[in-house]
N, C-alpha and C positions, 0 to 999 in steps of 0.2 A: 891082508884082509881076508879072513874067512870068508868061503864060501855060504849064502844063505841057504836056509834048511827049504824043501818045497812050501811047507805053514809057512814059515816066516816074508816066502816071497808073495802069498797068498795073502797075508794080514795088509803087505805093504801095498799089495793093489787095491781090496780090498778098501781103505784106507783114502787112495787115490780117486775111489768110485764116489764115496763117501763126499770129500771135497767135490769133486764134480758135477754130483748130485746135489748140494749145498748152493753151488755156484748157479746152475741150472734153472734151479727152486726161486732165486733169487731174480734173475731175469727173466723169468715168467711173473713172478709179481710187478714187475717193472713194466713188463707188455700190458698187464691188467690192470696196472694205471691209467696207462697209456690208453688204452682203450677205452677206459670209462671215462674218461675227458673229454671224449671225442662229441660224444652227442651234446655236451654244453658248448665246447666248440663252435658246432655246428649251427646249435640253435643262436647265439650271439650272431654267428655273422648274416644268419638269417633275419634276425630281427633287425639288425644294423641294416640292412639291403631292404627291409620293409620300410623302416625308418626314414633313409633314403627317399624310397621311392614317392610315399609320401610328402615328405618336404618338396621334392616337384613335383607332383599333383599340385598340393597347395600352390603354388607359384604361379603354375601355368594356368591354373584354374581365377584366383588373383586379377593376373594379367588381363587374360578373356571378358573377365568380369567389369574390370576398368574398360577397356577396347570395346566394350557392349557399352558401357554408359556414356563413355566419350561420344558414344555416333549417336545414341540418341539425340544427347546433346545438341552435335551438329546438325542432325535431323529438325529437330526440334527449332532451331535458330532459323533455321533455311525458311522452314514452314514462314514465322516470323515474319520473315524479309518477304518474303512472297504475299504473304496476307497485309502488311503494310505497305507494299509498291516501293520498297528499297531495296528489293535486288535487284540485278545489273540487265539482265534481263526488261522487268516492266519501268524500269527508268528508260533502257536504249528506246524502247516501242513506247514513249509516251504516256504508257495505261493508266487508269483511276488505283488505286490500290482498293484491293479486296475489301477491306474496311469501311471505305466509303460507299463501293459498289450495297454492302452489305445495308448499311445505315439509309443510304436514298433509295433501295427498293420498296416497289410500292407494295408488298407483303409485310415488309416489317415495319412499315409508318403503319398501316389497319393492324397490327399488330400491339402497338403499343397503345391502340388506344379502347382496346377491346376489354 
């Protein structure tokens, strides 16, 4: 095998640099994909994690919402029981229920006929 000429070893690098360059060129475009992806990426799992977060709010918000109306409710019932002399309370003491107390005061008989 002949020896190469200095050109001829110079084309062959030359040549070498060329592919390299090509090679190089090409995994920079590959990282500059890569990159521009990223902020869609990003934004998705952001909005996913909003989305999330959301969906419990609603829930716990829901929840609270029910849990407020339930105790009015019982509020609301208790009052009842107390105002009619069926809670356990003015049955153990005997008492008039509110109601009656309410209907034989002597304000609300001059009242009705006013």
């Amino acid at each position: 095998m002949p020896e190469q000429s200095p050109a001829e070893e110079m084309r062959e690098l030359i040549r070498e640099a060329h592919g390299l360059l090509k090679d190089m060129r090409a995994e920079r475009r590959a990282i500059e994909q890569l990159l521009d992806g990223i902020p869609y990426k990003v934004d998705e799992r952001i909005e996913k994690a909003v989305e999330i977060g959301l969906e419990k709010l609603g829930q716990a918000t829901r929840k609270a919402m029910d849990d407020s109306v339930a105790k009015v409710g019982r509020e609301f019932d208790r009052l009842e029981a107390i105002f009619t002399g069926t809670d356990p309370a003015s049955r153990r003491a005997g008492k008039s229920p509110l109601e009656d107390l309410v209907r034989n005061h002597p304000d609300a008989k001059g009242a009705d006929r006013g």
